[in-house]
KEKOL-371940 format. One line per field, with one value per residue: x, y, z of N, C-alpha, C in turn; residue number from 0. Coordinates in Angstrom, 2 decimals. Layout:
! residues N
n_X [X ...]
n_Y [Y ...]
n_Z [Z ...]
ca_X [X ...]
ca_Y [Y ...]
ca_Z [Z ...]
c_X [X ...]
c_Y [Y ...]
c_Z [Z ...]
k [NUM ...]
//
This chain:
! residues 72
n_X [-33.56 -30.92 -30.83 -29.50 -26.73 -24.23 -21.31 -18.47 -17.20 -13.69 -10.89 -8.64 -5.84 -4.12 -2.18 1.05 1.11 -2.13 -2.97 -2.38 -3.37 -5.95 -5.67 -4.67 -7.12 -9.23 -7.92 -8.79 -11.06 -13.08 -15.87 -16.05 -17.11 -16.43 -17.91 -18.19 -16.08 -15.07 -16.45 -16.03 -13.21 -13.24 -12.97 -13.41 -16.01 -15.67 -15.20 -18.01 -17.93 -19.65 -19.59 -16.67 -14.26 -14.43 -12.61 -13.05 -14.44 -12.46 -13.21 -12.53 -11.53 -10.07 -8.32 -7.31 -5.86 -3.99 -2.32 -1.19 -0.07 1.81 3.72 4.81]
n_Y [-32.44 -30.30 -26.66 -25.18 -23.88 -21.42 -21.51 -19.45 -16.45 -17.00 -15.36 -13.77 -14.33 -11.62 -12.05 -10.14 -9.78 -9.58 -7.74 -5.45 -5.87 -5.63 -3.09 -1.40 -2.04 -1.00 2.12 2.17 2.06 3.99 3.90 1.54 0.46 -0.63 -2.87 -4.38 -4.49 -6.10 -8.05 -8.94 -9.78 -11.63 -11.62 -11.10 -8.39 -5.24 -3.90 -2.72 0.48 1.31 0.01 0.51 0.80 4.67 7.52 9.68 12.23 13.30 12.30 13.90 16.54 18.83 17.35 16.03 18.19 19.29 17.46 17.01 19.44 19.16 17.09 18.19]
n_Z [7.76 7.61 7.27 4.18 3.72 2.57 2.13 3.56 1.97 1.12 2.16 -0.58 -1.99 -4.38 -6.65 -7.94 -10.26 -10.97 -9.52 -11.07 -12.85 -12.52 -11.40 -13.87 -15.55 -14.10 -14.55 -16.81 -17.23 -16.25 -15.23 -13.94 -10.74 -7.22 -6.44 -9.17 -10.28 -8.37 -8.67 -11.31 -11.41 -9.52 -6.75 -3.54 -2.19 -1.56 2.22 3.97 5.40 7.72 9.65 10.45 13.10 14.73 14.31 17.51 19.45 22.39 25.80 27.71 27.46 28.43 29.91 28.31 26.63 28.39 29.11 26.52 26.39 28.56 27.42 25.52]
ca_X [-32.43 -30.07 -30.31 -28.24 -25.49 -23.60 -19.76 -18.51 -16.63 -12.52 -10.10 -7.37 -4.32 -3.62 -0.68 1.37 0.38 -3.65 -3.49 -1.74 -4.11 -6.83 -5.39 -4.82 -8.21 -9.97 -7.85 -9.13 -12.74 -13.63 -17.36 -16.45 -17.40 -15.52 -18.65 -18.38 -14.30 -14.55 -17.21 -15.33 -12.12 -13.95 -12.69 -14.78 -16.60 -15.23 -15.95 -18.70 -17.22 -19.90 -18.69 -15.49 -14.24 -14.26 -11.83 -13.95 -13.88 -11.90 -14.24 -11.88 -11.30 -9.43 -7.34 -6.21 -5.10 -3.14 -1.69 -0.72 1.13 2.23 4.38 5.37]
ca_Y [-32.04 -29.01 -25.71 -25.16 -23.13 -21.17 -21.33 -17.87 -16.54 -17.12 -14.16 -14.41 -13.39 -11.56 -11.93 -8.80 -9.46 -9.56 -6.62 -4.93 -6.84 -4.90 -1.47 -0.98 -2.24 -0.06 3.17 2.24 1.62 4.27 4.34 0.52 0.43 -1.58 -4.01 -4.53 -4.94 -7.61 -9.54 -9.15 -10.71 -12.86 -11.39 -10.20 -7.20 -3.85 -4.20 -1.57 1.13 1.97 -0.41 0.64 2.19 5.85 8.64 10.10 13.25 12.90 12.20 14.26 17.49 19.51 16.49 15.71 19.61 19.28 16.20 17.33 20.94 18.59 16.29 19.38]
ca_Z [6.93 8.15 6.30 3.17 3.96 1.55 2.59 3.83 1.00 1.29 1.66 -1.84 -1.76 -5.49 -7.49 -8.28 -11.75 -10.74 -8.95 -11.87 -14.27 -11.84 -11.76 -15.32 -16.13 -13.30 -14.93 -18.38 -17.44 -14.28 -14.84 -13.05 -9.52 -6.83 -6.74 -10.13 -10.43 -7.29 -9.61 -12.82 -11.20 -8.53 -5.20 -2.11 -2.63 -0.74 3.35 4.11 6.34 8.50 10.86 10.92 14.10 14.07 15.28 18.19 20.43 23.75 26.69 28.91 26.25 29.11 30.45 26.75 26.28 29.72 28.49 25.37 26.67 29.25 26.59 24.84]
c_X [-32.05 -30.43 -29.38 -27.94 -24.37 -21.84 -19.86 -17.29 -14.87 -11.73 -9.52 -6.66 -4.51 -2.51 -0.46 0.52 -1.25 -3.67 -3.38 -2.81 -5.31 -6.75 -5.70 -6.45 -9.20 -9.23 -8.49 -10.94 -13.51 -14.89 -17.66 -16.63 -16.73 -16.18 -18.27 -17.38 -14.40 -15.14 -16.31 -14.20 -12.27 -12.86 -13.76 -14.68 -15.72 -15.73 -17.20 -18.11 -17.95 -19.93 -17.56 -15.84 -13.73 -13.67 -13.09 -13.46 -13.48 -13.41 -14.07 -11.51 -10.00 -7.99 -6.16 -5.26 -3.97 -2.20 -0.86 0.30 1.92 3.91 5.44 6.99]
c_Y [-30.60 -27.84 -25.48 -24.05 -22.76 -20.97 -19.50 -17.90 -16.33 -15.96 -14.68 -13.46 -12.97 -11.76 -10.47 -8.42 -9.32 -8.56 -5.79 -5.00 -5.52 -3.62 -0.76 -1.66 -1.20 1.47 3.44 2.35 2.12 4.33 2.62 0.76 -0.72 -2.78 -4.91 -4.88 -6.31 -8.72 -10.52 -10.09 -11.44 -12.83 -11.19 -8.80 -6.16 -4.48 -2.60 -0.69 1.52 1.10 0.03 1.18 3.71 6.80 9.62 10.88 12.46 13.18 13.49 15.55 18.58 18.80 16.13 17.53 19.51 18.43 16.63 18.81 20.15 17.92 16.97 19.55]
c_Z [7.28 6.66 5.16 2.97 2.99 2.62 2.64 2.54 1.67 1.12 0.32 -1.52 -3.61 -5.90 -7.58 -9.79 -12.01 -10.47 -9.98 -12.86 -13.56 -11.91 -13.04 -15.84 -15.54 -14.03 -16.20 -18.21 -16.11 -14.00 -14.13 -11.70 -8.59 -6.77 -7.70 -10.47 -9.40 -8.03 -10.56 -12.27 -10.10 -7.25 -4.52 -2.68 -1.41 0.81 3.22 5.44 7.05 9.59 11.65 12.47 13.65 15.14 16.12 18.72 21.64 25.20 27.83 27.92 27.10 29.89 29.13 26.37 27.16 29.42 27.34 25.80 27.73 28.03 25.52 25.77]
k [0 1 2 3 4 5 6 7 8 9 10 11 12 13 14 15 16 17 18 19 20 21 22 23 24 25 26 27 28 29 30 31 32 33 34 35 36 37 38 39 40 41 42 43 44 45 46 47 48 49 50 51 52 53 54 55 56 57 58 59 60 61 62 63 64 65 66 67 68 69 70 71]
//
């Protein structure tokens, strides 16, 4: 018998009026957390950002200056 596999959870689209419903509840109640708001109204939780990609120095620091007074 195969593993039991929890479905991956589904993006949602909100309504205007959800998000709204969301806002005004998150201004009224800030000691909520975004965990804790995605529960309450049963979205996905926040992504974690240390994936993201991240603005990095130039490899080339003297070619990008040149470049840049160049474009000027």
């Amino acid at each position: 018998m195969p593993p039991n596999r929890e479905k991956p959870n589904k993006r949602k689209s909100l309504s205007f009026a959800k998000k709204r419903e969301l806002c005004e509840w998150k201004r009224d109640n800030p000691s909520y957390n975004q965990e804790e708001l995605a529960e309450k109204f049963d979205i996905s939780k926040p992504q974690d950002f240390k994936n993201q990609k991240r603005d990095r120095d130039a490899k080339f620091p003297e070619v990008e200056s040149a470049l840049y007074l160049w474009m000027q």
